[in-house]
C-alpha positions in Angstrom: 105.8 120.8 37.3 101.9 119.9 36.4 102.6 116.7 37.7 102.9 117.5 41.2 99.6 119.1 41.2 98.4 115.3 41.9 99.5 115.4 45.6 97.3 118.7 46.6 94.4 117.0 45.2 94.9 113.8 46.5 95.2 115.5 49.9 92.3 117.9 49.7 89.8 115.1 48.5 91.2 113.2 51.5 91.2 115.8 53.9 87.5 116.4 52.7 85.9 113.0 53.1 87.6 112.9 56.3 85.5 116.0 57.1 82.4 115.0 55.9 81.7 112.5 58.5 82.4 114.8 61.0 79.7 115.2 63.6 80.0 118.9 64.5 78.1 120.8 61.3 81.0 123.6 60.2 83.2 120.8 59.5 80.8 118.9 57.2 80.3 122.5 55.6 84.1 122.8 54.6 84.2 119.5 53.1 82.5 121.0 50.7 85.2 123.4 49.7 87.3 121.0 50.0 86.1 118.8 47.7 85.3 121.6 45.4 88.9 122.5 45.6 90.0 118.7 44.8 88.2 119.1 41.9 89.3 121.9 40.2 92.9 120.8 41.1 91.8 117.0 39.6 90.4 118.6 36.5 93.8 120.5 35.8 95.8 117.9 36.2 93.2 115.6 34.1 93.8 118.1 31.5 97.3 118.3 30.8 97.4 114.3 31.3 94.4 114.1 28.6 92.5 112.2 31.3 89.3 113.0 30.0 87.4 110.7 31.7 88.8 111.6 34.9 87.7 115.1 34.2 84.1 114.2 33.5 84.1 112.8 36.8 85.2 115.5 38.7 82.7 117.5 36.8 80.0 115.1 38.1 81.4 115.2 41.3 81.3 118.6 41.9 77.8 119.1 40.7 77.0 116.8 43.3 79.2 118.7 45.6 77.0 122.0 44.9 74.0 119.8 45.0 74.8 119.1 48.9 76.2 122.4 49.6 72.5 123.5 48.8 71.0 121.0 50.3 72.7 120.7 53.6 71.3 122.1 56.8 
């Protein structure tokens, strides 16, 4: 059942970078959470898979997600 957990990532990492280049500003904000959510989702499913590389980058990814949460204005 894990294994379906795939497809919501995919889709929130998608729906995110499709946000980011948005040019109204409340859109780029979510694309944050969104790609937040992808990669908590990512890092479960990296787990049960023993994808451990995967889940270092999702870890990296969302510190730079943070890092632009905070940075954006």
């Amino acid at each position: 059942m894990i294994e379906l957990l795939q497809w919501p990532a995919m889709l929130a990492t998608v729906i995110a970078s499709y946000l980011v280049a948005s040019h109204i500003k409340s859109r780029r904000n979510q694309s944050f959470y969104w790609f937040i959510a992808g990669n908590v989702l990512w890092v479960i499913w990296g787990w049960q898979d023993h994808a451990y590389g995967l889940i270092a980058l999702q870890v990296c990814l969302a510190a730079l997600n943070l890092r632009g949460m905070w940075k954006t204005d």
